[in-house]
C-alpha positions as CSV (number, residue, x, y, z in Angstrom):
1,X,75.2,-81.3,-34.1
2,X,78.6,-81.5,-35.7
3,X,80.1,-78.6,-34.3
4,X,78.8,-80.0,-31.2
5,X,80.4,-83.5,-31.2
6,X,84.0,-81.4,-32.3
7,X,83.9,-78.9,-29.5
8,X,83.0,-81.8,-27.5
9,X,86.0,-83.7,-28.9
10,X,88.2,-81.3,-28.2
11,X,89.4,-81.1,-31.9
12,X,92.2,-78.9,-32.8
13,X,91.7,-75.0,-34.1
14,X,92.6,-75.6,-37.2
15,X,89.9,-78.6,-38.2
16,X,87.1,-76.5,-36.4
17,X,88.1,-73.2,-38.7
18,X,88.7,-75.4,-42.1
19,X,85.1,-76.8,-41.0
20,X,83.4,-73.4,-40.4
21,X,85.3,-72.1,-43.3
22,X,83.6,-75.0,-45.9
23,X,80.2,-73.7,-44.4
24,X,80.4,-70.2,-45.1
25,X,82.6,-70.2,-48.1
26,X,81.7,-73.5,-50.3
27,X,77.8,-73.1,-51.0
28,X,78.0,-70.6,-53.3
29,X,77.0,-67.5,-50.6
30,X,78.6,-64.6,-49.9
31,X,82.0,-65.5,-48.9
32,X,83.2,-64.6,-45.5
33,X,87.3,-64.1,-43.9
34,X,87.3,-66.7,-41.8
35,X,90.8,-67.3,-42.1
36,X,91.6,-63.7,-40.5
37,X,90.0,-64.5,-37.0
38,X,92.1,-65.9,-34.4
39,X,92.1,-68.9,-33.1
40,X,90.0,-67.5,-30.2
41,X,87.4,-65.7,-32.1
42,X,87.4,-69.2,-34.0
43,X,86.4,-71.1,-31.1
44,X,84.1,-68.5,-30.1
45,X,82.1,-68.7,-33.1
46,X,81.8,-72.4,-33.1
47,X,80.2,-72.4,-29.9
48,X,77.6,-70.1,-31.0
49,X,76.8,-72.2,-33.6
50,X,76.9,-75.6,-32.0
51,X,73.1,-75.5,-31.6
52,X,72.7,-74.9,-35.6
53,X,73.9,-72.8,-38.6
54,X,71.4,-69.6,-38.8
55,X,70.5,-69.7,-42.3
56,X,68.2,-66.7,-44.2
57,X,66.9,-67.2,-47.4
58,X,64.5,-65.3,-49.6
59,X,61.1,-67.6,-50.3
60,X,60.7,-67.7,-53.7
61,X,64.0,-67.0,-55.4
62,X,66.2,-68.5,-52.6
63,X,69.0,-71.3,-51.9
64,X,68.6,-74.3,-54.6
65,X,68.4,-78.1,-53.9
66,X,72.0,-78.3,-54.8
67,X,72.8,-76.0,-52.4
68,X,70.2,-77.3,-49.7
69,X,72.0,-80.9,-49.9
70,X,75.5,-79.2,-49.9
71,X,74.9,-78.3,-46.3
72,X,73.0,-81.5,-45.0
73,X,75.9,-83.3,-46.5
74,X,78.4,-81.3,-44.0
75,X,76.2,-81.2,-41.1
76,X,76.2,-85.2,-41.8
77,X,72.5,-85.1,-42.0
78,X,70.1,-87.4,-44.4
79,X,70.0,-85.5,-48.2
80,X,66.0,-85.9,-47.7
81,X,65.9,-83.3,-45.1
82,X,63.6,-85.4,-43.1
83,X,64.3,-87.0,-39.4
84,X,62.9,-90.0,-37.1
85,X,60.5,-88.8,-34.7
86,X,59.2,-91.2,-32.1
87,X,55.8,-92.0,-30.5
88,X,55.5,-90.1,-27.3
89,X,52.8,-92.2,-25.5
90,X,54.6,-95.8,-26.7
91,X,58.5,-94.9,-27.6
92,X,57.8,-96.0,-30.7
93,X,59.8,-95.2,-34.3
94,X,57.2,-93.6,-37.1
95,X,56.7,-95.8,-39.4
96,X,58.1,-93.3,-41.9
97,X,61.3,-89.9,-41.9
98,X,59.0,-86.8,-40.9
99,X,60.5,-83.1,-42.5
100,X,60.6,-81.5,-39.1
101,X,60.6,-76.8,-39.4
102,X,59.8,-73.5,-38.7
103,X,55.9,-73.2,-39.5
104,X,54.9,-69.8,-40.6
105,X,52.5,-67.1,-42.3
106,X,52.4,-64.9,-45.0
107,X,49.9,-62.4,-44.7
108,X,48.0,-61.7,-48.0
109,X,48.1,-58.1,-49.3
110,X,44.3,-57.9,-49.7
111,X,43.9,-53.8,-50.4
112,X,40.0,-51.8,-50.7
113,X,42.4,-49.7,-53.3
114,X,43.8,-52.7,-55.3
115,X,39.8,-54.1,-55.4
116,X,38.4,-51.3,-56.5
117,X,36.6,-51.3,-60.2
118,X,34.1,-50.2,-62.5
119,X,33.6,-50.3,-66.5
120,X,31.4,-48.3,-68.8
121,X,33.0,-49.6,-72.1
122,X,36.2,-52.1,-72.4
123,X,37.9,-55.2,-74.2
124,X,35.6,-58.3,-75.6
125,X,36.5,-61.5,-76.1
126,X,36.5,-62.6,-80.1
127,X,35.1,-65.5,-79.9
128,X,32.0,-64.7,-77.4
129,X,32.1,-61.0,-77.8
130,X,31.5,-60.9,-74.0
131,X,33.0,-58.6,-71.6
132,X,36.6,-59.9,-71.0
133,X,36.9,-60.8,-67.3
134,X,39.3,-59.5,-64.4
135,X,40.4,-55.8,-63.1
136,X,44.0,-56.9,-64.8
137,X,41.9,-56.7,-68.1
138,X,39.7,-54.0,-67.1
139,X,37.2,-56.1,-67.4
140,X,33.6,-56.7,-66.5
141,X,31.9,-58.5,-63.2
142,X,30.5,-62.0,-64.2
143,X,27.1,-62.5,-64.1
144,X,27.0,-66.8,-63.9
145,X,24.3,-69.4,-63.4
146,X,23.4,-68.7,-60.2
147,X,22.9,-65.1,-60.7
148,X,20.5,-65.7,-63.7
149,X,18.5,-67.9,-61.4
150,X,18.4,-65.0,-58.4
151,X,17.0,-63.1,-60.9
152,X,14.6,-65.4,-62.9
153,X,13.3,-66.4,-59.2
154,X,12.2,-62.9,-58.5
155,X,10.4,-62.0,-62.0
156,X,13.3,-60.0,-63.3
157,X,12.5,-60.2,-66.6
158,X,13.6,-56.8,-68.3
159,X,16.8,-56.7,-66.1
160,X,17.5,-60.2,-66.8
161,X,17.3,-59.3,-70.4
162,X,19.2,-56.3,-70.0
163,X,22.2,-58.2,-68.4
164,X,22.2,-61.1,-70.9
165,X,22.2,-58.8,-74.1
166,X,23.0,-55.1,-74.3
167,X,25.5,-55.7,-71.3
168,X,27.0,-58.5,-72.5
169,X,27.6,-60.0,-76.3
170,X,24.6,-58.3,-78.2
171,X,26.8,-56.4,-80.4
172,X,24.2,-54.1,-82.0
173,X,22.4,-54.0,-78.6
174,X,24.9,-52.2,-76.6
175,X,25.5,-50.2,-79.6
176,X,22.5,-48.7,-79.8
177,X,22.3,-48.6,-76.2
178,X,25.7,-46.8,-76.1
179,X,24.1,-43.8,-78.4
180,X,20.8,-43.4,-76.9
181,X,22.2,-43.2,-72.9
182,X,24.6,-40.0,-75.0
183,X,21.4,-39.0,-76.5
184,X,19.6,-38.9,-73.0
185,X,17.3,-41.4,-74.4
186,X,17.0,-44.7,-71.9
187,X,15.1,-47.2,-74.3
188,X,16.6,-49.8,-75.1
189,X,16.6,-52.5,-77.9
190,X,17.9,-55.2,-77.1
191,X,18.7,-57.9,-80.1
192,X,20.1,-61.5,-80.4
193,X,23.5,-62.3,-78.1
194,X,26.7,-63.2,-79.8
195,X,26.9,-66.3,-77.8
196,X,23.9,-67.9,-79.7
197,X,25.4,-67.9,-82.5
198,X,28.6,-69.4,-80.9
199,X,26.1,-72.1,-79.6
200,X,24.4,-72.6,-82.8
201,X,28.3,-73.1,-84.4
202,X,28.8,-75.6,-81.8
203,X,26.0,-77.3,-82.7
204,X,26.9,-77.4,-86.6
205,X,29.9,-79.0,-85.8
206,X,28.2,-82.2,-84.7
207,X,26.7,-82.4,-87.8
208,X,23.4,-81.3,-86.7
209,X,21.9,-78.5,-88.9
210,X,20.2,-75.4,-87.2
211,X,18.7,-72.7,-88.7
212,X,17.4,-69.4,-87.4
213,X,14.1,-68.8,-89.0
214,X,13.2,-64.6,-87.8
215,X,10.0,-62.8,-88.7
């Protein structure tokens, strides 16, 4: 590296100290007294960083591409970051620059605590009058395609019914459902779900009339 190539060179004190100086002080860091070492302590610090410049940085909120390019530029590196690797086996050049780094891993901060959740009563949406979705909205679990078909494949009729309406966008439904599980009564009457009507909306807005004829 640079430093390398001046140590080698034998270059004077002062160049090796303005050099060190321009990467600690000029990219916008904290700034640090390098003019108050001596020219000993100087020399000592270069050496320790002939190998590369130790550099920490926070992940998301860290050093920008400004500042990224600041330092390649000193350490006479290519702005892109990126380097030629060659073929092991044949000595070859890659056909293209290759970002050469540190790989690592961020474990994800799956909790039992943060999981944990249950609903009696909550938010709907306005438009499908459906439970809204998601702990963050104290929400309800989805029940989705496949889970209608689990239950249609084993006969569930009433709790099939019970899912799609009274626990879900039949507004009178869970209503009355609401009252009578106060009440101590468990029947329950289940009605016609928002989200027909949504569909039958839908529908009208292709120009094709629909019309609900009840008994």
């Amino acid at each position: 590296l640079k430093i390398g190539r001046m140590l080698e060179q034998q270059q004077a004190v002062a160049d090796l100290r303005s050099f060190v100086g321009r990467i600690y002080n000029d990219t916008g860091g904290q700034k640090e007294a390098i003019d108050s070492l001596t020219d000993v302590e100087v020399v000592a610090l270069a050496k320790n960083l002939k190998r590369g410049v130790p550099i920490a940085t926070p992940v998301f909120d860290g050093a920008s591409e400004k500042e990224i390019k600041r330092l390649l530029e000193l350490a006479d590196l290519p702005l892109s970051g990126q380097t030629q690797l060659f073929d092991g086996r044949t000595g070859e050049r890659f056909e293209r620059q290759v970002t050469v780094g540190y790989m690592y891993m961020l474990k994800l901060n799956h909790l039992v605590d943060d999981k944990m959740h249950a609903r009696s009563t909550g938010p709907y949406s306005l438009v499908t009058q459906q439970p809204l979705g998601g702990k963050a909205q104290f929400g309800g679990q989805r029940f989705g395609e496949m889970e209608v078909w689990a239950l249609e494949a084993y006969g569930a009729a009433y709790t099939l019914q019970e899912m799609l309406t009274v626990k879900s966008d039949d507004v009178n439904g869970r209503t009355k459902m609401y009252k009578n599980i106060v009440d101590g009564n468990h029947q329950m009457d289940a009605g016609m779900p928002e989200s027909f009507n949504v569909l039958v909306k839908e529908i009208r807005s292709l120009a094709i009339n629909v019309e609900l004829e009840q008994d």
